[in-house]
C-alpha positions, 0 to 999 in steps of 0.5 A, spaced: 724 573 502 728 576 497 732 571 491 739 573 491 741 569 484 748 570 480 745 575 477 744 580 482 751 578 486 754 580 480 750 586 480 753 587 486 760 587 485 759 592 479 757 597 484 762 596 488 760 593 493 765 589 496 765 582 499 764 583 506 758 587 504 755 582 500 756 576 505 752 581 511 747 582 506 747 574 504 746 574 512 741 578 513 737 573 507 740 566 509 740 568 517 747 565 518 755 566 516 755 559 515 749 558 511 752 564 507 758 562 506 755 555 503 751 560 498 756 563 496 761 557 495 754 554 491 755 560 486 761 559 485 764 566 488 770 567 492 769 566 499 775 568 501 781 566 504 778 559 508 773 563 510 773 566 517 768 563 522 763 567 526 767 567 532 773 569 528 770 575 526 766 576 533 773 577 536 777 582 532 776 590 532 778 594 526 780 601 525 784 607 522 789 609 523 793 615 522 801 616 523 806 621 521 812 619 516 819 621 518 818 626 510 813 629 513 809 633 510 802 628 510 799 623 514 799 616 513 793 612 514 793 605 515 786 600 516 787 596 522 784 589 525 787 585 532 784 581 537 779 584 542 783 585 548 790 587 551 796 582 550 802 582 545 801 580 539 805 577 533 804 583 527 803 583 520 804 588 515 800 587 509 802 591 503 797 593 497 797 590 491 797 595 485 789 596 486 791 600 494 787 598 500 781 595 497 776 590 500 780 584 499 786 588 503 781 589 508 778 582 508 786 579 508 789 584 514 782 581 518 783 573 517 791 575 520 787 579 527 782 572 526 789 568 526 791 572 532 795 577 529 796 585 530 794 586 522 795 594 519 795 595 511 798 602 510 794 606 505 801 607 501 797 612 496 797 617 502 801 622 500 796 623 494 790 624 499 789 617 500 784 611 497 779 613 499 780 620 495 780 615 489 773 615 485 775 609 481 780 603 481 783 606 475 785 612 478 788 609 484 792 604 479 795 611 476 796 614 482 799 608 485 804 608 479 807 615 480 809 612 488 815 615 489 819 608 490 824 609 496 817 613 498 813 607 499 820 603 502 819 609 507 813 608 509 814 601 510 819 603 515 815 608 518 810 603 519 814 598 522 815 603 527 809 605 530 808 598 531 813 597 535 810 603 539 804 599 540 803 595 546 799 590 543 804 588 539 810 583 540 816 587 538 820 581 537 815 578 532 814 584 526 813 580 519 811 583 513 806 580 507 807 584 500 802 582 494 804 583 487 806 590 487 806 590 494 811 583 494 817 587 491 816 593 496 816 587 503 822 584 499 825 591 499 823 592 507 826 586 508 833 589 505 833 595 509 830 593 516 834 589 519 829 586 525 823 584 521 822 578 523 819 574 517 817 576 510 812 574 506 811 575 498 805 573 494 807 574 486 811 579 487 818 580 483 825 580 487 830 586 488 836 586 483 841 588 490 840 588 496 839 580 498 845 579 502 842 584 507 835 580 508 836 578 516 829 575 515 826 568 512 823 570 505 818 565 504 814 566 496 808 564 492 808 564 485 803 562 479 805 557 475 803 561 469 806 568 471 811 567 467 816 574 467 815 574 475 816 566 477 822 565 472 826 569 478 824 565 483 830 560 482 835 566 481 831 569 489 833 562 492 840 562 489 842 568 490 840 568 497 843 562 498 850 563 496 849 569 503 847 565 508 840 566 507 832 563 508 828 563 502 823 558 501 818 558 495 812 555 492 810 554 485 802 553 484 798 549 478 795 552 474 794 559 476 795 566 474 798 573 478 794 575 483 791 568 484 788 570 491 785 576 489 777 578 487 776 577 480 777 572 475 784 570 476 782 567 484 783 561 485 780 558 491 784 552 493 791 556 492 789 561 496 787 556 501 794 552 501 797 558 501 794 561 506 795 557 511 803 556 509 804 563 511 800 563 517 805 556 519 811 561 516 809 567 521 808 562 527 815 560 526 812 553 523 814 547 518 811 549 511 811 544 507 
């Protein structure tokens, strides 16, 4: 049997291979999920958010979609993951960071469907071809900064309407999940779409107007040493106090921005805490 060492995982991930494909690949080496998971957590690498079980992944079914915007003009593609099977389903949007939908996007958007959500991640470099367009995570983050601003709000919205089409989704339960870039923009769709119903936002900055039109409870994760963005987050809790609103925030220790994202920054126990706060959130439970 092959020896798969720190060495080669990190081979790996230079080449782009992302984690899914890595933990298939320790799979077909170890002979389990459950042992590749143990593997995987033995190095040191992150295993995600509260690694799925095999019966999670077993149960859900993925797939691209693609959408017209109210523009016009382009496409929208979004990846997709739900339970297997009929029925009506909470729903979660899950918006990019400034790295688009990548691997760990996907990964996230699969946990929801594991958690029993209808999960999309919409591709908001659409209107330049989309991610898959892109040869580098360099030129997807150059192309993600010349997204017209109100334009990705747009899309948001437009999102929010195919879900409200679907028959597989409770229209009564659409919430939205924003990380990092992606956090001021599910802000942003909160401010501007009436029924959502729940928000959620990673390390992302806060509208400086608008919050008195929020109608959702807002519930935030900051890093401890994420300095610039968390220093809002008394403001956020105030401002939207003063009107009546629902904002409750999390400050984790000893952690970074993007701490539930691949890389050096991960944090694998504020990503797990975190985690089950937003799921408890969306279903409408204590968080604490």
């Amino acid at each position: 049997m092959q020896k798969l060492n720190r060495k080669s995982m990190a081979n790996h991930q230079r080449d782009g291979i992302g984690r899914r494909s890595l933990l298939q690949s320790l799979v077909t080496f170890s002979g389990t999920f459950a042992a590749a998971h143990l593997f995987l957590e033995f190095n040191g690498l992150p295993a995600a958010l509260a690694s799925q079980t095999e019966a999670q992944a077993a149960n859900i079914e993925t797939d691209t979609v693609h959408y017209s915007p109210s523009s016009g003009g382009y496409q929208i593609e979004a990846f997709l993951a739900k339970p297997k099977g009929s029925g009506k389903y909470p729903a979660a949007i899950v918006v990019q960071d400034n790295r688009g939908v990548n691997d760990n996007i996907k990964e996230i958007a699969r946990h929801f469907a594991g958690e029993g959500f209808f999960a999309i991640a919409p591709d908001l470099l659409s209107r330049f071809g989309g991610m898959a367009k892109m040869r580098t995570p360099e030129e997807a983050g150059q192309a993600i900064n010349k997204i017209p601003v109100y334009g990705a709000i747009d899309d948001l919205k437009d999102t929010y309407s195919f879900l409200n089409q679907n028959a597989n989704v409770d229209h009564g339960k659409i919430s939205c999940v924003g990380f990092g870039w992606g956090g001021w923009r599910a802000f942003m769709l909160a401010t501007g779409q009436p029924q959502l119903y729940r928000t959620v936002v990673f390390y992302g900055t806060s509208p400086d107007t608008g919050l008195d039109t929020v109608n959702s409870p807002v519930l935030a994760h900051y890093a401890e040493y994420d300095y610039g963005i968390t220093g809002n987050a008394v403001w956020t809790q105030e401002t939207l106090s003063k009107v009546g609103k629902t904002f409750q925030y999390f400050v984790y220790p000893k952690t970074f921005h993007a701490f539930c994202s691949d890389g050096p920054r991960y944090n694998a126990d504020a990503t797990k805490l975190a985690w089950s706060r937003t799921v408890a959130f969306l279903r409408d439970k204590p968080v604490s």
